[in-house]
ZAMARGU-4260 file (C-alpha; in steps of 0.2 Angstrom, whole numbers, plus 5000, padded with zeros to 4 digits):
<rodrens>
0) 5639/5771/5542 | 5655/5779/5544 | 5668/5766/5535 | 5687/5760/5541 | 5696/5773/5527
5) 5687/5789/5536 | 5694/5784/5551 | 5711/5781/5544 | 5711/5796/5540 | 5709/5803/5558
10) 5689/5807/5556 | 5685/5802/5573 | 5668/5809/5572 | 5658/5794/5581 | 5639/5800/5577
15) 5638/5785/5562 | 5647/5773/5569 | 5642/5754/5576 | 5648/5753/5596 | 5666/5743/5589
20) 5670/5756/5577 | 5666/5770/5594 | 5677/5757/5604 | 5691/5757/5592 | 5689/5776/5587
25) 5691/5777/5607 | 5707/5766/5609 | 5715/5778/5592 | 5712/5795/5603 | 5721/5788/5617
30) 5735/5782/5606 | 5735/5799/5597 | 5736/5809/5616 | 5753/5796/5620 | 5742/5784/5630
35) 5746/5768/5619 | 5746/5756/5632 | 5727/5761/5637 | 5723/5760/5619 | 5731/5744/5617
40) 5720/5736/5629 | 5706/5742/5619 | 5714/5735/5606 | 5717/5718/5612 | 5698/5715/5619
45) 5690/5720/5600 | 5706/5710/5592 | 5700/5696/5602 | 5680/5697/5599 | 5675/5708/5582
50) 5671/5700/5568 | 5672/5711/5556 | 5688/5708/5548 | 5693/5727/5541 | 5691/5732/5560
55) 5700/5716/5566 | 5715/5719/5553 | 5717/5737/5561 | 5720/5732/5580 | 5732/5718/5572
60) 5742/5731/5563 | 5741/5743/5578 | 5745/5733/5592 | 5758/5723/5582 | 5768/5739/5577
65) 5765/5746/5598 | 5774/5730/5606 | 5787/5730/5590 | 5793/5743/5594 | 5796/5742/5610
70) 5804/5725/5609 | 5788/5716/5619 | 5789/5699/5609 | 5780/5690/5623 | 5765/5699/5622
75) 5764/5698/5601 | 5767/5680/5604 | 5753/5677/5617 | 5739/5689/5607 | 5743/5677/5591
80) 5751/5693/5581 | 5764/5683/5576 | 5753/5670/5567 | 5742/5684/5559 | 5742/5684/5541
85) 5739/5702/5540 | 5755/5707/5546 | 5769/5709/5534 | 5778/5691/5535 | 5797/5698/5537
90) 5791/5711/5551 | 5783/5696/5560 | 5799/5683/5556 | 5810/5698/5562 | 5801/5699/5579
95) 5802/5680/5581 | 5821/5681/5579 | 5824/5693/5591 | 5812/5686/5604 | 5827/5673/5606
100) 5841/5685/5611 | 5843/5696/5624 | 5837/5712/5627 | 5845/5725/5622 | 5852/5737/5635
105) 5857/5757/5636 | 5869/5765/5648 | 5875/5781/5649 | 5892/5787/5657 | 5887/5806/5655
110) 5871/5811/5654 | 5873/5825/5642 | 5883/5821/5627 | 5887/5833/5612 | 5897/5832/5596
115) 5898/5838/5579 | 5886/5834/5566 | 5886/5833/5544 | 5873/5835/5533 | 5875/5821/5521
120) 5872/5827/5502 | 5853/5822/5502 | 5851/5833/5522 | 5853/5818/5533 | 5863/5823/5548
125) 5877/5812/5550 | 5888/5808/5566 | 5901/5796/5572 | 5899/5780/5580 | 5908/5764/5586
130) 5902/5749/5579 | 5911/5734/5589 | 5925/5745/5591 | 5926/5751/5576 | 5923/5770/5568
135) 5909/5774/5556 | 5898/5784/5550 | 5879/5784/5553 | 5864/5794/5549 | 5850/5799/5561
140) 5833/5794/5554 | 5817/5795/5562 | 5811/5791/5547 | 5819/5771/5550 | 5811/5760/5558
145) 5825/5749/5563 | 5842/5752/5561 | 5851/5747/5545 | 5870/5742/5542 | 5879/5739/5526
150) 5885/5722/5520 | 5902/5729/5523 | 5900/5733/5541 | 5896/5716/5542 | 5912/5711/5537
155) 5924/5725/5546 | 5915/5726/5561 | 5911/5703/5563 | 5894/5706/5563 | 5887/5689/5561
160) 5871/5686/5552 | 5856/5676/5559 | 5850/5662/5546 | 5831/5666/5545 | 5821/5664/5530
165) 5821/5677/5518 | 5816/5694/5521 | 5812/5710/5514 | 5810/5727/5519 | 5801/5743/5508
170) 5808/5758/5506 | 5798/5776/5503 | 5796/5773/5486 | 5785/5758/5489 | 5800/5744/5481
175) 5804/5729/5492 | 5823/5722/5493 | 5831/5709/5503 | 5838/5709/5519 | 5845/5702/5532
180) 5844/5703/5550 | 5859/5703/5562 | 5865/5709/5582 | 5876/5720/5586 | 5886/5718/5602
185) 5890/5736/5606 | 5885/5752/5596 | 5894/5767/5606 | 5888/5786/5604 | 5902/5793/5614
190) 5897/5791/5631 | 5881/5780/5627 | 5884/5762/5626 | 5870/5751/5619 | 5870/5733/5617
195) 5863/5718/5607 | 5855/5729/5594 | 5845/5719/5581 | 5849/5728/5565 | 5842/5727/5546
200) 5857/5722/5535 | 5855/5730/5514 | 5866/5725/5501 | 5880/5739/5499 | 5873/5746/5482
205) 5856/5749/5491 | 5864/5760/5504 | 5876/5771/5490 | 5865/5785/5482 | 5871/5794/5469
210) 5864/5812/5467 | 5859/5814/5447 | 5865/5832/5446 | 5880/5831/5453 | 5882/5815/5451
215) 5893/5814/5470 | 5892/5797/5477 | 5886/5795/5494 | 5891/5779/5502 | 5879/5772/5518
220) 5889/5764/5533 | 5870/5765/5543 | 5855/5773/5551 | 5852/5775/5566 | 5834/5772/5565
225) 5816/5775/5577 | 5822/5758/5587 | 5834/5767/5596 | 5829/5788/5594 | 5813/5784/5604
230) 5823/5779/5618 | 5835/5796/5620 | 5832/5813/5622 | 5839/5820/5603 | 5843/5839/5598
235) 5849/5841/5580 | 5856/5856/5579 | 5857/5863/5560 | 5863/5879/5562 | 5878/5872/5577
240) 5879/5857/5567 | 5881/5848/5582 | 5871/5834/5590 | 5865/5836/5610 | 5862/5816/5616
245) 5854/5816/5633 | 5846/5803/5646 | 5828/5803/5644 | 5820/5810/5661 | 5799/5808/5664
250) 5793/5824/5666 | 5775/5830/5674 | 5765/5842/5666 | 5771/5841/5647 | 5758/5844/5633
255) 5761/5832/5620 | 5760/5831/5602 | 5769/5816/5598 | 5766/5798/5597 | 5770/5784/5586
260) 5760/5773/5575 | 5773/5764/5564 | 5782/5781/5561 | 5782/5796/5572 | 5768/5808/5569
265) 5766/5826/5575 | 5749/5833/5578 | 5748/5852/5570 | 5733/5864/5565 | 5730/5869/5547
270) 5727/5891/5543 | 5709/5885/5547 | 5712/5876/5563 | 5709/5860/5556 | 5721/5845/5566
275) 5730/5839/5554 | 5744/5825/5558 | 5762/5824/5550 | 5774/5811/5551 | 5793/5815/5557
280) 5806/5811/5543 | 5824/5818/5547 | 5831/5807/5533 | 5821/5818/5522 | 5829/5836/5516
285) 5813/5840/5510 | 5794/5840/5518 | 5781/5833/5508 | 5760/5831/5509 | 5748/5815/5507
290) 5731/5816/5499 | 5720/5818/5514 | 5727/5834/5518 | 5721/5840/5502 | 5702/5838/5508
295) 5705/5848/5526 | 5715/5863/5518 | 5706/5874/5503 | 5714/5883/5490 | 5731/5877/5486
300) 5740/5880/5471 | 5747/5864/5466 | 5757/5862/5450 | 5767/5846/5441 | 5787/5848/5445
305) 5801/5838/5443 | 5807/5834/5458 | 5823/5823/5464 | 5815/5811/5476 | 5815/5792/5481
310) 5822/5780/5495 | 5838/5771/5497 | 5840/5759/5483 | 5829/5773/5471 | 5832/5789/5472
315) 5830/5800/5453 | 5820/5814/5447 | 5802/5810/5446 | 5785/5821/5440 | 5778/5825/5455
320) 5763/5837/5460 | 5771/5851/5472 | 5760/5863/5484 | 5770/5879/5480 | 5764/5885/5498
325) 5758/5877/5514 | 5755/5883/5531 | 5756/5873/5547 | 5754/5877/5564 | 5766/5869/5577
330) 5756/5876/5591 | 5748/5896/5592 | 5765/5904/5591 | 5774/5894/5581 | 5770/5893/5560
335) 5779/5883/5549 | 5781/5888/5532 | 5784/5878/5518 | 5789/5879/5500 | 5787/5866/5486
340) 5778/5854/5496 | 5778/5837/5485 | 5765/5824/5487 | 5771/5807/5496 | 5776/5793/5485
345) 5769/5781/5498 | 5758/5778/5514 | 5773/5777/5529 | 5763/5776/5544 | 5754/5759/5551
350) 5734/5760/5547 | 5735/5778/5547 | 5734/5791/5531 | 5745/5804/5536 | 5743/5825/5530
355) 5761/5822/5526 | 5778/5821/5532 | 5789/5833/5539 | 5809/5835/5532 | 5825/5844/5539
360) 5818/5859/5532 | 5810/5863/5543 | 5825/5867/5555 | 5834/5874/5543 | 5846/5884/5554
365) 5838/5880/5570 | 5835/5863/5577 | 5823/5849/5581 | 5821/5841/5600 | 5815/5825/5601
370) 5809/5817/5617 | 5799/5805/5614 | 5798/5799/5633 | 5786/5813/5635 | 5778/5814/5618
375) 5786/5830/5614 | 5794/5838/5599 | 5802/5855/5599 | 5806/5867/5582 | 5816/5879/5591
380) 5820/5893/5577 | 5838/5906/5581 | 5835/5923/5583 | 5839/5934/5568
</rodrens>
């Protein structure tokens, strides 16, 4: 019989499997074509009755990360998710914190914004925004789950801290630090306002990286994480540098190839046509692969490099196996190639084992489109 770590690894062949593991295969496919909330109430019914605890753990992670992120305490509380021991304690302590405040709200005063973008020194486009009134500097990470301040936006900007029981939060490289967890009254994008925002708060060395060739120190104000991305329609646009923000509008008809698991994750075709399924990373200059994807694509030259990798709080040089070249399809017209692949340090998706990941460069001079309101993502490459 098929086990639980085939299908993590998206093998949704259902010829050996018992009817719960065909139920919850089924529930995963809808999830994986953007029908989470028909999945989820696959997912609650077999949470509910299975007895077998690998398959129970599953729909706990599952529907615990679907209704996190989109701020449903209600429902984790009335399924028992936040009671279940399978699910990290501070992810579970931060939902019942925030099931106690308001909502938090998004407004727009233009429906179009744009304005200029950075690339920090490790590729992480940068831009402006008002924290309380007050001007910093943030990255956009898709990669984040939640947003993340400093200590010392705490303190310019009268962020207060809410007194919960300690909590943690792991970074890329699989190391846990504390944190704390805050609201912030008003984050301001230009011309999009949003309010009460729960936000991660990391000690200020944690969010200063220093690259070891250089030696330039790169200090952190925040990231705009997944919590709030999924909610616009993003364009980074590398060769521009510049940052298109609009309202998200539902439309009919879109082929998707997004959805969300814990982390955004793109479905894509290997040269043989074999799906393969990559997470979306734009805090990440660089793409990298995991270990399944080595079993679905043949002959890859693969050789041990020293590679400058990490997360925040750990970023060095490291001896990493690198493919030296991979191909991936976007869709039939569009290939992405890719150079010096390096393996993942760590599993980032929620049950799932991703292919691998998918950095900034992959835009290089082009740029990325994000709207997640329709499951889509867009490479659009400018013409030479």
């Amino acid at each position: 019989m098929k086990t639980i770590e085939e299908i993590e690894k998206f093998d949704f062949v259902t010829l050996e499997m018992n009817e719960e593991q065909k139920e919850f295969v089924s529930a995963l496919k809808l999830i994986t074509d953007g029908k989470e909330n028909f999945g989820a109430e696959i997912l609650k019914g077999l949470y509910s009755v299975s007895q077998d605890l690998s398959l129970r753990s599953g729909c706990a992670k599952i529907l615990f990360e679907l209704y996190f992120t989109k701020s449903e305490w209600q429902q984790l509380e009335m399924l028992g998710l936040l009671d279940d021991q399978s699910i990290d304690k501070s992810n579970r302590l931060i939902a019942k914190a925030c099931s106690q405040f308001e909502q938090t709200t998004f407004s727009y005063l233009n429906d179009h914004i744009c304005m200029p973008m950075n690339l920090s020194i490790s590729g992480s486009p940068t831009i402006e925004v008002m924290i309380n009134g007050n001007r910093k500097c943030f990255w956009l990470d898709t990669g984040a789950g939640m947003t993340v301040i400093s200590n010392s936006i705490v303190r310019d900007c009268e962020i207060n801290i809410m007194k919960e029981e300690e909590l943690e939060v792991g970074n890329s490289t699989n190391q846990n630090f504390r944190t704390d967890l805050a609201i912030i009254d008003s984050i301001v994008i230009q011309d999009l306002r949003i309010h009460n925002h729960p936000t991660l708060v990391l000690a200020n060395e944690l969010l200063t990286i220093q690259n070891p060739e250089t030696k330039e120190m790169m200090k952190i104000d925040g990231i705009i994480g997944w919590d709030i991305i999924q909610h616009i329609f993003l364009e980074i646009d590398y060769g521009r540098k510049q940052v298109v923000i609009q309202k998200p509008k539902r439309k009919d008809g879109v082929e998707n190839n997004l959805f969300f698991c814990g982390y955004p994750i793109l479905k894509v075709k290997g040269q043989n046509q074999v799906p393969l399924y990559f997470g979306l990373d734009t805090g990440a200059n660089k793409s990298h692969y995991g270990q399944p994807l080595l079993s679905k694509i043949n002959d890859l030259k693969i050789e041990k490099r020293m590679i400058l990798s990490g997360g925040l709080g750990d970023v060095k040089e490291r001896a990493l196996n690198s493919i030296e070249n991979l191909i991936v399809y976007l869709n039939e017209n569009q290939a992405i190639r890719l150079h010096n692949v390096r393996e993942m340090l760590t599993d980032l998706a929620t049950f799932f084992k991703l292919d691998g990941v998918f950095g900034s460069d992959i835009a290089k001079d082009g740029r990325l489109v994000i709207d997640y309101t329709n499951r889509r993502f867009e490479l659009v490459k400018e013409k030479k």
